[in-house]
N, C-alpha and C positions, 0 to 999 in steps of 0.2 A: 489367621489360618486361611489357607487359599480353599477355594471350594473346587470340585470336582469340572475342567470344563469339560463341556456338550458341545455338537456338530456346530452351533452357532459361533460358539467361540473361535471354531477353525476355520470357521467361513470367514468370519470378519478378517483373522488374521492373513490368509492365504491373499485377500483382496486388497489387502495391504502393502503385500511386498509386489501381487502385480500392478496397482497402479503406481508406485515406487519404478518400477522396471517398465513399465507404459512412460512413465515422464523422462527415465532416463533416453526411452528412444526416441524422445521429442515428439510420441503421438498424442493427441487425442485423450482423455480417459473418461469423458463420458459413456463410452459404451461400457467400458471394464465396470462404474459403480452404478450405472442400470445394472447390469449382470446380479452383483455385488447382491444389490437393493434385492434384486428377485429371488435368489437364493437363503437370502434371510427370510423371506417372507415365507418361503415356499415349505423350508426346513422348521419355519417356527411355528405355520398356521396349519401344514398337510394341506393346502387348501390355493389350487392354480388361482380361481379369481379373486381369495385375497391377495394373493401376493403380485396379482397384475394390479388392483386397486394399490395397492402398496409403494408400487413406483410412483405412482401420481399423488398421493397423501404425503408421502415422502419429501417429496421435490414442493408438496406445499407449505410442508413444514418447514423446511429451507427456506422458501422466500419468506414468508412469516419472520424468519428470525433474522434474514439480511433486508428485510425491508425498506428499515430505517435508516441501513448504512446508506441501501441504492441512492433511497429520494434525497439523503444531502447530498450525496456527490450529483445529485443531477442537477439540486436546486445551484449549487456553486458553479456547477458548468455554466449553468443558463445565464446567470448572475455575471461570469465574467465574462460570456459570449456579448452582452450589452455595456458593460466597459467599456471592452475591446472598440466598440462599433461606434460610441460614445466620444471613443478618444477619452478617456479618461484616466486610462492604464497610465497614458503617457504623461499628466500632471501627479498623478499617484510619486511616479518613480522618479521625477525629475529633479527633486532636493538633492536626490543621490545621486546626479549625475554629476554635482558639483563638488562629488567626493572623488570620483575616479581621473586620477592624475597620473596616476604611474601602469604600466600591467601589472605590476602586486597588488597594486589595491584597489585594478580592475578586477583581481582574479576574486578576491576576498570579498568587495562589497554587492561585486555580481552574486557571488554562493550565496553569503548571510543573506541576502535582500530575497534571492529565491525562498531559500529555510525557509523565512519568516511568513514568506509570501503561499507559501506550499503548505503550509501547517494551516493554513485558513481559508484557501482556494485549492489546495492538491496538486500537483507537480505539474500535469498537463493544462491544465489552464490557465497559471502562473507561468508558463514556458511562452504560450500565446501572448502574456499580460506584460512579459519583462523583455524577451529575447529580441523583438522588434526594436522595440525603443532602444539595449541600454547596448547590443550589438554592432553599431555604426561607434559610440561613445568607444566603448573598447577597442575597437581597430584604431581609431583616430590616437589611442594612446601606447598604437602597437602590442596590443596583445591579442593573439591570432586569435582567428572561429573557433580554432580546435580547443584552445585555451578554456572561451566561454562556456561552451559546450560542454565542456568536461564540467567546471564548475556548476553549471546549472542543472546535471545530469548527478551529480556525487551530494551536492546540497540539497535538491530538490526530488529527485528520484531515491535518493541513496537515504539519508539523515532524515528531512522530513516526512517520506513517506513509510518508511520503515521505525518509524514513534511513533507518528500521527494520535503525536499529544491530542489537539484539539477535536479533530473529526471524529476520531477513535476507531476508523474503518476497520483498520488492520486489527489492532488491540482487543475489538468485538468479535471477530471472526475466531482466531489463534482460543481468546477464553472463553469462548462457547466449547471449541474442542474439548477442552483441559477442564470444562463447568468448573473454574473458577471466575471470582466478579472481574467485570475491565482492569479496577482501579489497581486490583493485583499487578496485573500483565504489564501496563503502563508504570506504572511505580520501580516495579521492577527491572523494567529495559531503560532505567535512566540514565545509570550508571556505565552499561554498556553500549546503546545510544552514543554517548559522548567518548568514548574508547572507540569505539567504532569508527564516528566521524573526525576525531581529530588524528585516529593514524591514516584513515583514507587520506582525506582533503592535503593533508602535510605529504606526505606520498609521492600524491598527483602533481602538487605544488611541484616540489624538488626536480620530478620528472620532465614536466613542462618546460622550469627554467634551464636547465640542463642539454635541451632540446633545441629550444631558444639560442642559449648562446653558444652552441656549436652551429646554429644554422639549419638543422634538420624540417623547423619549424618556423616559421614568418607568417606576419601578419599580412602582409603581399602574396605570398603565397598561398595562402589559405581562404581569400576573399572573393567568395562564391556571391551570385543573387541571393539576396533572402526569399525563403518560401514565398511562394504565389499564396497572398490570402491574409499573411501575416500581420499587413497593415489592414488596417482599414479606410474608407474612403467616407464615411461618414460620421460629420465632423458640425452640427449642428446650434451645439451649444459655444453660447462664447465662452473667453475661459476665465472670468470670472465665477459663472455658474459651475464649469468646471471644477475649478478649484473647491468650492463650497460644498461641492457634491463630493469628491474626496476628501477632506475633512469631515462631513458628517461621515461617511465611512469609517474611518478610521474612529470617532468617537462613538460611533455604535458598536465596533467589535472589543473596544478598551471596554464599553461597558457592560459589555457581555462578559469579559474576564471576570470583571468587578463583581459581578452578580454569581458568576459561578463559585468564585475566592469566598463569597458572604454566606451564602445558600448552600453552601456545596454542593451543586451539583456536579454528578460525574454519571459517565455511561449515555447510556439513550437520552437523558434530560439534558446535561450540555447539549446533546448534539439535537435536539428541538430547541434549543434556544438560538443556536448559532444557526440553524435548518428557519427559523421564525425571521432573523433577522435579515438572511440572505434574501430570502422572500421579500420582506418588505424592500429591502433596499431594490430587487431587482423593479418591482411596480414603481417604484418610485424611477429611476432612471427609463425606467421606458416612458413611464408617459409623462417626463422631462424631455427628452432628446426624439422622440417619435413622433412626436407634436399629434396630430389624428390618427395617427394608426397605432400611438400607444399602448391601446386597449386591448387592440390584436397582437402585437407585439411582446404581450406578458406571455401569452399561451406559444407563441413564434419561438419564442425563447426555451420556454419548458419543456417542449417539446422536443428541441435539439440536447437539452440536456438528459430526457428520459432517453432519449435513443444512445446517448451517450453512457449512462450509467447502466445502461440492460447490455449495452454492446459490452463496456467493461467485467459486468458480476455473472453475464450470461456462462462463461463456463464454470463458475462458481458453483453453480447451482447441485447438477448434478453429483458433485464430489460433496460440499458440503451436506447434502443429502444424506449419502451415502454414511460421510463420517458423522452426523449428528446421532445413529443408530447406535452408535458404539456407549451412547448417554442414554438418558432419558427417553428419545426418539421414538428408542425401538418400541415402548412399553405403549405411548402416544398414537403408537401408527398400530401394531400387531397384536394388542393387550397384550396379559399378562404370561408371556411367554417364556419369560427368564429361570432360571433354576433357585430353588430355594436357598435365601441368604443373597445371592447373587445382587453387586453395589453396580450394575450396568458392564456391560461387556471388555472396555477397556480398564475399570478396574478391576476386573476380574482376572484379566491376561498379566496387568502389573503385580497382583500380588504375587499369582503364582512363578512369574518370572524369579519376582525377587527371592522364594524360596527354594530356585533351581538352581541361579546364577548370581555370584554374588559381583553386584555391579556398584561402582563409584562415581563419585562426581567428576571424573576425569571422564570416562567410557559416556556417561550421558552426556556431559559439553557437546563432547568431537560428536558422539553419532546425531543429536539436535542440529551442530551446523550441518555436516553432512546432509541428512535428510533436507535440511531446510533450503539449500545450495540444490537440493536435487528436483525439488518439488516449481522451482525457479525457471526451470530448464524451459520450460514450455513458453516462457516469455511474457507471462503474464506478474508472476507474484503474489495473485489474488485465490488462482485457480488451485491452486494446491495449499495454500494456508493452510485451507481446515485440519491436513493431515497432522500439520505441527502441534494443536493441542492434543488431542490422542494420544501421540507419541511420549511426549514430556508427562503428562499423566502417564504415562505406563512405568516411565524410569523411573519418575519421582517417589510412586507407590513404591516401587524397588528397591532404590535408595534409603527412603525413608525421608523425604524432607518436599518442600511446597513443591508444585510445578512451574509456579511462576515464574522466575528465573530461567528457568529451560525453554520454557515457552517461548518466551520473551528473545530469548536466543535465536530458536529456531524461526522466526518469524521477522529477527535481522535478515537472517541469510537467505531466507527464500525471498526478502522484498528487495533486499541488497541486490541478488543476481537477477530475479525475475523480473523485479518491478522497473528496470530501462537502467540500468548501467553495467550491462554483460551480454545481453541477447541483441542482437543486430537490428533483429524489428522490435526490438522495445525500446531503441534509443533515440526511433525514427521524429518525434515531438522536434527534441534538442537539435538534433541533427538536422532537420528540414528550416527548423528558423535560421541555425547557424548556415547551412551552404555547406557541410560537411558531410563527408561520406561516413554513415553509420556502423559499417564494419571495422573503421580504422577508427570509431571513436571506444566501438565497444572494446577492441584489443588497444589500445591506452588506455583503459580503465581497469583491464582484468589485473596487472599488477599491485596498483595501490590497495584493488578488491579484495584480493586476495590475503596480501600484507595484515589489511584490517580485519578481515574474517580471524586469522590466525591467532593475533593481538586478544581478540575479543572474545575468544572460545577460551582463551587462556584465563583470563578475567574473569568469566565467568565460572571456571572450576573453583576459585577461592570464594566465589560469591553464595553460588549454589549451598 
């Protein structure tokens, strides 16, 4: 039985559809969930300087909870930033280069090799680790920039960053909203995951070839400079130790699978084991390849990767802030404010929905991608997640069945569009190695995008 809602409930709600309507005009919505934050505060405490302390408690409670995502993605940056520098990216990849013979199986082993590569390093610093090296390889076998691009944008941006089985950035974010565990969220977008990517990537394929042999598309024609920066010029180690050092690599993160598969760990403990291991390996390659300035060169590293991952979650903040109030948060930040019986503010709005409006597993698919497609728009991915668990907790209370699935959903579409295969400056990574023009990658992408969004919502109604 739904409870009676109070001012809080409409406050949240109302802040909802405006930063909805803030991302659709592609601003900003930090200011809307300050606002947001202070209005909650202000309504729940009667009281200006708690609810000024309240934005800052807030926003602390937020990093607290993306903390662990931040420091892997930075310890991974830093870790492939010494790679990269290493030359080591380039023995890493170069078994595969004896795969690519044709452009089909430049287009397929360039993707899979990013996926894999992306699920364990993350799509931008796997774009730095592959696009250099395996970009010369694919033109030499005539298959245009545009070609790779795309692949390494729809594998890597698209499929591994939108599962991100391993890191769990995404999957931690989406099921804090929805306060269901990771292993839900993940579990559940596996199905759709692989719906997803294999109507994209086949799509994209078809389009390409299509393009190709009418002409519209050449690998002559499309062969820009690669990115100023892309290579690197320090090349220290011979390549025996090279090679040694990619092999222990690769046998350090098999055995991290191992341990995870045996222990089960899942959630924040994979990702301090895989966070443990990047670490060591980055000490280890600095002060291999850095010979004296090694020592310096661990912090040199870290440091470009903390700036990297604050740059990346920095708009995170304020919005997950924001939507962590609609859980637990609020009770955290403003004591005990909430109304009697009252299961936190978003289940609150789902019950009562569900006893206004009788909704299905059709209506929450489509409005999941929808919102999640919307919350993208800003060009991040990251920035708007939070909103997806909320939301799929509000339907599924309605519905009557997990969030998971919903979540899961909405956290394709917002990574799909937002996270660099739709927005122009979010494809700029792919786009700067390849020598292509970003607005022409992101409009070749928005059909296959679109095709697999459609595919995949559909999927998910018989799932749900």
């Amino acid at each position: 039985m739904a409870i009676e809602l109070n001012i809080l409930h409409w406050i949240y709600l109302i802040f909802i559809f405006l930063i909805i309507a803030v991302m659709v005009m592609k601003r900003d919505t930090s200011l809307v969930c300050v606002a947001g934050i202070f209005l909650l505060g202000l309504f729940a405490t009667a009281s200006l300087y708690q609810s000024v302390m309240g934005i800052f408690n807030s926003f602390i409670y937020a990093i607290k909870e993306l903390l662990g995502t931040i420091l892997i993605i930075s310890i991974i940056t830093a870790m492939s930033k010494g790679l990269l520098e290493a030359g080591i990216n380039e023995v890493m990849v170069s078994p595969f280069t004896k795969l690519i013979k044709t452009p089909n199986l430049a287009y397929w082993v360039i993707g899979i090799l990013m996926m894999v590569i992306s699920w364990f390093f993350w799509p931008s610093p796997a774009v730095a680790l592959l696009g250099a090296v395996l970009l010369p390889v694919a033109l030499n076998v005539k298959l245009p920039a545009m070609g790779v691009a795309v692949a390494m944008n729809l594998f890597g941006h698209g499929i591994a960053l939108s599962s991100d089985f391993i890191i769990q950035g995404a999957p931690k974010l989406t099921a804090d909203g929805a306060g269901i565990p990771v292993g839900e969220v993940v579990a559940a977008s596996v199905p759709l995951v692989f719906v997803m990517g294999i109507v994209t990537t086949v799509a994209a394929f078809w389009l390409l070839k299509k393009d190709m042999k009418s002409g519209a598309l050449s690998a002559e024609a499309t062969l820009l400079p690669i990115a100023e920066g892309a290579k690197s010029d320090v090349k220290q180690l011979s390549m025996g130790v090279k090679k040694l050092i990619a092999v222990l690599i690769l046998l350090f993160y098999v055995a991290d699978i191992i341990v995870m598969y045996y222990a089960k760990l899942q959630g924040g403990d994979a990702t301090a084991l895989i966070g443990g291991t990047s670490v060591f390996i980055l000490v280890m390659i600095s002060l291999l390849s850095q010979k004296q300035r090694g020592m310096e060169k661990i912090m040199a590293y870290m440091i470009e990767g903390l700036q990297f991952g604050f740059k990346i979650f920095g708009p995170v903040i304020p919005i997950a802030a924001f939507f962590y109030l609609g859980d637990s948060a609020m009770v955290s930040i403003f004591g005990d404010v909430l109304p009697q019986g009252s299961a936190g503010l978003v289940n609150d709005l789902g019950v009562t929905l569900a006893n206004l409006v009788p909704l299905n597993s059709a209506v929450g698919a489509i409005t999941l991608t929808t919102v999640g497609a919307i919350t993208g728009l800003d060009g991040s991915g990251f920035s708007g997640i939070s909103l997806v668990g909320p939301i799929a907790k509000l339907f599924a209370v309605s519905i009557g069945t997990s969030p998971a699935t919903l979540t899961a959903l909405g956290q394709i579409a917002a990574i799909w569009v937002g996270g660099g295969t739709l927005i122009p400056w979010a494809v700029i990574p792919a786009a700067a190695i390849c020598g292509v023009d970003p607005f022409e990658l992101a409009r070749r992408n928005l059909k296959p995008v679109f095709i697999g969004l459609v595919a995949t919502t559909i999927v998910a109604i018989f799932l749900i």
